[in-house]
RODO-2510 file (C-alpha; in nm, 4 decimals, decimal comma):
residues 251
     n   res          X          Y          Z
     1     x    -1,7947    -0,5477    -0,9652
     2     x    -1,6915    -0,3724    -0,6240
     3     x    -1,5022    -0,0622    -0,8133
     4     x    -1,6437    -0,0305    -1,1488
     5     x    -1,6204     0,3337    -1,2378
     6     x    -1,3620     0,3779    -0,9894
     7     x    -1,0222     0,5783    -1,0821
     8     x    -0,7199     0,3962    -0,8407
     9     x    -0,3846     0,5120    -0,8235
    10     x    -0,0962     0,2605    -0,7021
    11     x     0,2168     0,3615    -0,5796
    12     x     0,4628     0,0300    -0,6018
    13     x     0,2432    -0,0792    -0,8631
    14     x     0,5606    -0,2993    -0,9765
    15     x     0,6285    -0,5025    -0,7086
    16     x     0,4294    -0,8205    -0,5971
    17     x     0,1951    -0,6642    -0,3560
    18     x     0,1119    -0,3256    -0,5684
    19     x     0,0810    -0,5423    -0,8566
    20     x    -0,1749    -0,7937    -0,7148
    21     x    -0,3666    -0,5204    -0,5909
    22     x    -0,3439    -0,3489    -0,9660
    23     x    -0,5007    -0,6899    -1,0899
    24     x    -0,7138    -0,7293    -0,8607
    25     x    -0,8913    -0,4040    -0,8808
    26     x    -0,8687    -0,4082    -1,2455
    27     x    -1,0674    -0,7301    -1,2200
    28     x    -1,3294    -0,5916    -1,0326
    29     x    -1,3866    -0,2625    -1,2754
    30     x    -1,1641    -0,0044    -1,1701
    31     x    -0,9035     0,2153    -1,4186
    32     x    -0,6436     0,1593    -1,2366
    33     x    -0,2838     0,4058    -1,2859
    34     x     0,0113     0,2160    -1,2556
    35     x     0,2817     0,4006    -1,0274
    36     x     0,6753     0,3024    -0,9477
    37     x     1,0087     0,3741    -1,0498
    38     x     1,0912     0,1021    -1,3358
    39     x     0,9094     0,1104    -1,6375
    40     x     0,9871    -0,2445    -1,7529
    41     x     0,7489    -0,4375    -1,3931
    42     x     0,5189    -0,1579    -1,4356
    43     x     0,4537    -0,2732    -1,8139
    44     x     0,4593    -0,6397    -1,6963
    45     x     0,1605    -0,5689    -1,4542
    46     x     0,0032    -0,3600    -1,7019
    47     x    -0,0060    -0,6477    -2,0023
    48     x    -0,1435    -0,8912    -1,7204
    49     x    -0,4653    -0,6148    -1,6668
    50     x    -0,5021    -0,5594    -2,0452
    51     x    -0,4572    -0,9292    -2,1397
    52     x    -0,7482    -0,9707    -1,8988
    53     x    -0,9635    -0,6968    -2,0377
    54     x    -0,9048    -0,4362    -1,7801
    55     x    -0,7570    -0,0850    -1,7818
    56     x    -0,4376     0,0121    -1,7173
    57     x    -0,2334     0,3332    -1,7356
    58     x     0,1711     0,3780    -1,6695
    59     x     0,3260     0,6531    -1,5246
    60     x     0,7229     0,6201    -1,3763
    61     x     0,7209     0,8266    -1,0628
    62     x     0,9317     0,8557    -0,7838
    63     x     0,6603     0,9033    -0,5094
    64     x     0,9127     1,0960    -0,2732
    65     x     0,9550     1,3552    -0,5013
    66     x     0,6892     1,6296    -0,4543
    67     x     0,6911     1,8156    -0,8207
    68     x     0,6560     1,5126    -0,9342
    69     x     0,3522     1,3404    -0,7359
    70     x     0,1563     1,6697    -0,7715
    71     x     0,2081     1,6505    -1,1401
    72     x     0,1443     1,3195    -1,1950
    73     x    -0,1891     1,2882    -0,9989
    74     x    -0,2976     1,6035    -1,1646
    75     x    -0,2297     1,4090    -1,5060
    76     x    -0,4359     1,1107    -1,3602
    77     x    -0,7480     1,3357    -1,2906
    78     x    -0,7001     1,5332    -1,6725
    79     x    -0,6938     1,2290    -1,8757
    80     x    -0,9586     1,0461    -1,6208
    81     x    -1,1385     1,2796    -1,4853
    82     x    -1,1014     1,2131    -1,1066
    83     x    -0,8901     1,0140    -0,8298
    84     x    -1,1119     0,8093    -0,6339
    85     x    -0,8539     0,5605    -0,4537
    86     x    -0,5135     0,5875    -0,3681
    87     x    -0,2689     0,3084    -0,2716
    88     x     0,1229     0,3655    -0,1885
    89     x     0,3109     0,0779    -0,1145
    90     x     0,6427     0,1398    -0,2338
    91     x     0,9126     0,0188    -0,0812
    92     x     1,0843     0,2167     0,2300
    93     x     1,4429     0,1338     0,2009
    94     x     1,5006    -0,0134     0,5024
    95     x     1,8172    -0,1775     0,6664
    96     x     1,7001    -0,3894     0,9253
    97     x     1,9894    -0,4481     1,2055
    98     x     1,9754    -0,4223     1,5833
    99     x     1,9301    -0,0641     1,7278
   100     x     2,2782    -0,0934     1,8786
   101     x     2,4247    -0,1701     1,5893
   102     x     2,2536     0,0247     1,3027
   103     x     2,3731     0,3773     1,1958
   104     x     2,1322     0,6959     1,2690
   105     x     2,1263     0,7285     0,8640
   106     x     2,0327     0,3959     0,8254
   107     x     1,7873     0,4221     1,0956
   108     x     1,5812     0,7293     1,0025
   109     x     1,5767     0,6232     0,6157
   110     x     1,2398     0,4162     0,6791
   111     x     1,0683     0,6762     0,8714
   112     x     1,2161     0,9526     0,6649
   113     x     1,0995     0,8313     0,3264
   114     x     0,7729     0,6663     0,5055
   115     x     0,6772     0,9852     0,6143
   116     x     0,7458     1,1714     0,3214
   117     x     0,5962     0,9717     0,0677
   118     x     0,2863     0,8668     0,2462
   119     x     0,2253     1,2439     0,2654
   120     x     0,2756     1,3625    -0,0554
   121     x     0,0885     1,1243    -0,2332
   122     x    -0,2346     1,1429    -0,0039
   123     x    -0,2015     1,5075    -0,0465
   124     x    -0,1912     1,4916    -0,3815
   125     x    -0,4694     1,2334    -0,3772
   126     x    -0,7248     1,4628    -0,1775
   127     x    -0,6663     1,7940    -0,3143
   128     x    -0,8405     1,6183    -0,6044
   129     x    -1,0808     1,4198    -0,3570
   130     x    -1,2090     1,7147    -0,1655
   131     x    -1,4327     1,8768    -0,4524
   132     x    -1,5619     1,5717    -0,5312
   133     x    -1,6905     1,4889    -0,1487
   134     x    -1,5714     1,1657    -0,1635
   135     x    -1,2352     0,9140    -0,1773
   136     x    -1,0361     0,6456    -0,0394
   137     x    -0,6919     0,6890     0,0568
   138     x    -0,5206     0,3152     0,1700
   139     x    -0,2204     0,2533     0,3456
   140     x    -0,0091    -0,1096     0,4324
   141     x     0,1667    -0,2104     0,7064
   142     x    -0,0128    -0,1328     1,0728
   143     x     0,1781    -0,0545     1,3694
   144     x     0,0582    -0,2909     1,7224
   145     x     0,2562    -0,3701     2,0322
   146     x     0,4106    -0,6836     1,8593
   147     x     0,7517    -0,6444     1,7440
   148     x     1,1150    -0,8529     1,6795
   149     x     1,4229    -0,7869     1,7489
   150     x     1,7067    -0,6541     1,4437
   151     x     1,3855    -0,4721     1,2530
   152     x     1,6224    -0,1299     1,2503
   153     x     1,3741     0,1602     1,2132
   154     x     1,0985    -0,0391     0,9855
   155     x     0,8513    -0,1294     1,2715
   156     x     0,8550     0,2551     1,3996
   157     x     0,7915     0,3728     1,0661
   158     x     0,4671     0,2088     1,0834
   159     x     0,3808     0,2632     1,3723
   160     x     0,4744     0,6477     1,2528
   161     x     0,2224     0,6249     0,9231
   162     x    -0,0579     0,4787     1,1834
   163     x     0,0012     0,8369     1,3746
   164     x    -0,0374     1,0206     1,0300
   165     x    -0,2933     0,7828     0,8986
   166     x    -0,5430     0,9088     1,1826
   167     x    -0,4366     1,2643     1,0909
   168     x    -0,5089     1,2879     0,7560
   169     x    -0,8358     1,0443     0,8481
   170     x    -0,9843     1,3433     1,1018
   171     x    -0,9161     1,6885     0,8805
   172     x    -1,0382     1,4528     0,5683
   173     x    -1,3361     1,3162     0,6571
   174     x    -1,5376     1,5731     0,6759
   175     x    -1,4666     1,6162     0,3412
   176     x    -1,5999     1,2336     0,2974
   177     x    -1,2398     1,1246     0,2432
   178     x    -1,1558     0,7602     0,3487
   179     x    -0,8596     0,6393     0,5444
   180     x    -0,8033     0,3483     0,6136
   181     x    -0,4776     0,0843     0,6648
   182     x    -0,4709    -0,2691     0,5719
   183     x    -0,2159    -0,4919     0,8029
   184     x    -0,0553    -0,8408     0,7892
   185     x     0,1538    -1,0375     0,9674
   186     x     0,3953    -1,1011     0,6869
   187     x     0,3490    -1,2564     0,3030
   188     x     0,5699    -1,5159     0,2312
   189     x     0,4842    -1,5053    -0,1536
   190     x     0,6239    -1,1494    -0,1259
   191     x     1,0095    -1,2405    -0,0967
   192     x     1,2229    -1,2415    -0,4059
   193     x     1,2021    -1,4958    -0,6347
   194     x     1,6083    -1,5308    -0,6027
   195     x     1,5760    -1,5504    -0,2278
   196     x     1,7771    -1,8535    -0,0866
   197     x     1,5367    -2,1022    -0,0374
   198     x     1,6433    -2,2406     0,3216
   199     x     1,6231    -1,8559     0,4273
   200     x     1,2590    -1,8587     0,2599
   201     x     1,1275    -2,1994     0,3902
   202     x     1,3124    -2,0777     0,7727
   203     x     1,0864    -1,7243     0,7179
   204     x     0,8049    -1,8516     0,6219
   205     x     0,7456    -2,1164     0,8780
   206     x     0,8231    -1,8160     1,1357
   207     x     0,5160    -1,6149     0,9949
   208     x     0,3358    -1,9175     0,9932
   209     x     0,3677    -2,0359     1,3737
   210     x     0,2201    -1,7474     1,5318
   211     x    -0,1152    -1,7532     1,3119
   212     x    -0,4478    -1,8780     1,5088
   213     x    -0,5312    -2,0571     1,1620
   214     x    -0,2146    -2,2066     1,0751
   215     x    -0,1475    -1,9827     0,7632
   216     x     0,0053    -1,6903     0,6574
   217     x    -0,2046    -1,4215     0,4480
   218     x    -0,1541    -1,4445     0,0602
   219     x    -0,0650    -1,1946    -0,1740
   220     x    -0,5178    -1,2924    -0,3332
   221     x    -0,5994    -1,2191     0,0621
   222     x    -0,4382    -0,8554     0,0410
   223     x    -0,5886    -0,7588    -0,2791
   224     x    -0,9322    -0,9490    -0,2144
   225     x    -0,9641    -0,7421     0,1206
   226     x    -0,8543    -0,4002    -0,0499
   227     x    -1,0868    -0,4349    -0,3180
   228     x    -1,3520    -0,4188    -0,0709
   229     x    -1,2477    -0,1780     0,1667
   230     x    -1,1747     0,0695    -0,1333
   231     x    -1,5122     0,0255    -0,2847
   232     x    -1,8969     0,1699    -0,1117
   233     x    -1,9644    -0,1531     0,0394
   234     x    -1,7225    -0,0427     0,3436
   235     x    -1,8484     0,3325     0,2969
   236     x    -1,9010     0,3600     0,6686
   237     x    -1,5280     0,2522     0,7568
   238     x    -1,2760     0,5328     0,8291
   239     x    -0,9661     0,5906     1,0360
   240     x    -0,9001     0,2084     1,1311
   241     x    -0,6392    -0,0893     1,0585
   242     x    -0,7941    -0,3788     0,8496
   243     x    -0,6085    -0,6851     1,0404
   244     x    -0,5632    -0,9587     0,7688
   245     x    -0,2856    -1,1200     0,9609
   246     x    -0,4619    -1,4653     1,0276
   247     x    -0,4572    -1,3791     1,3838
   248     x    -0,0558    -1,3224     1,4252
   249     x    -0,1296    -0,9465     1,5419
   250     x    -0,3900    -0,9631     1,7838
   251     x    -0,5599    -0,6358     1,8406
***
């Protein structure tokens, strides 16, 4: 298994990308801490991992509040005894409308909370890392030249966590500290399941048509490719984007 004896932390654990990820790197050995803000989805995800015989832990953290990151990875490490991967992708908060049209508030909230919570937690994360010599912190989204119009402040605040991701990646690694960001060009099994359906067959073939293999990634691609970026087999990769989009970002 690529992470047995691992310790992974995921922030968003409750939603449909952090909990694929939770599955699958419970499947492939880690303990895996279950992060997010409601407890009922994070004890959904959790009774998947356990019905399949892997090992998952709850906590209900809001991961842009600073007290309560520290504390909470700091309980990780005493009741496991390390932190060897951490994963935020919680939601930003975004309000996607045309830059003309969309309030400064409304703008800044994406970069604002991207910022802020991307921060704390891989702070938290590597203060525990650095002792250790070793650690992967992940981060989703990517920034690139491509863009579309109405996207409000969203697209800048990846392109903003790609400027911090290579930050943290050069004052970390010498501490062997990973950092690394995993990017797609959109995961149509990621809208809500009460999503109007024209809207959701109308987004998904526009995720599809710009793909060189005439597919969108899945929500198994995402977790498949994490799982193995996160564990030693990729021990040499650091300060990069993973592109997973099936060729829709071309780099």
């Amino acid at each position: 298994m690529l992470l047995e004896n691992k310790v992974a932390i995921i922030y968003g654990a409750g939603g449909p990308i952090g909990g694929t990820l939770a599955r699958t790197f419970a499947r492939e050995g880690a303990s895996v801490f279950l992060a997010g803000r409601t407890q009922e989805k994070l004890d959904a995800v959790a009774a998947a991992i356990r019905a399949s015989s892997g090992t998952a832990k709850i906590g209900v953290v809001d991961a842009l509040d600073e007290q309560a990151v520290d504390e909470y990875v700091a309980s990780v490490v005493q009741q496991a005894g390390q932190v060897d991967i951490s994963f935020n992708v919680i939601g930003y908060g975004d309000i996607q409308q045309p830059l003309l049209e969309i309030s400064i508030g409304d703008f800044l909230q994406p970069i604002t909370n991207a910022m802020r919570t991307q921060f704390l937690t891989t702070r938290a994360a590597a203060r525990h890392m650095i002792p250790r010599g070793s650690g992967v912190i992940l981060h989703f989204g990517g920034d690139g030249p491509q863009t579309l119009p109405g996207l409000g402040g969203f697209k800048i605040a990846l392109d903003a966590i790609e400027g911090l991701r290579r930050q943290w990646a050069i004052e970390l690694g010498p501490y062997g500290i990973r950092v690394i960001t995993l990017k797609t060009g959109g995961i149509p099994e990621s809208l809500p399941d009460d999503f109007d359906p024209a809207l959701r067959e109308q987004i998904t073939a526009g995720l599809i048509e710009p793909t060189l293999l005439n597919r969108a990634a899945t929500l198994a691609d995402v977790g498949n490719v994490a799982a193995f970026v996160a564990s030693d087999k990729a021990r040499s990769m650091t300060s990069t984007e993973v592109n997973i989009s099936c060729g829709a970002i071309v780099d």
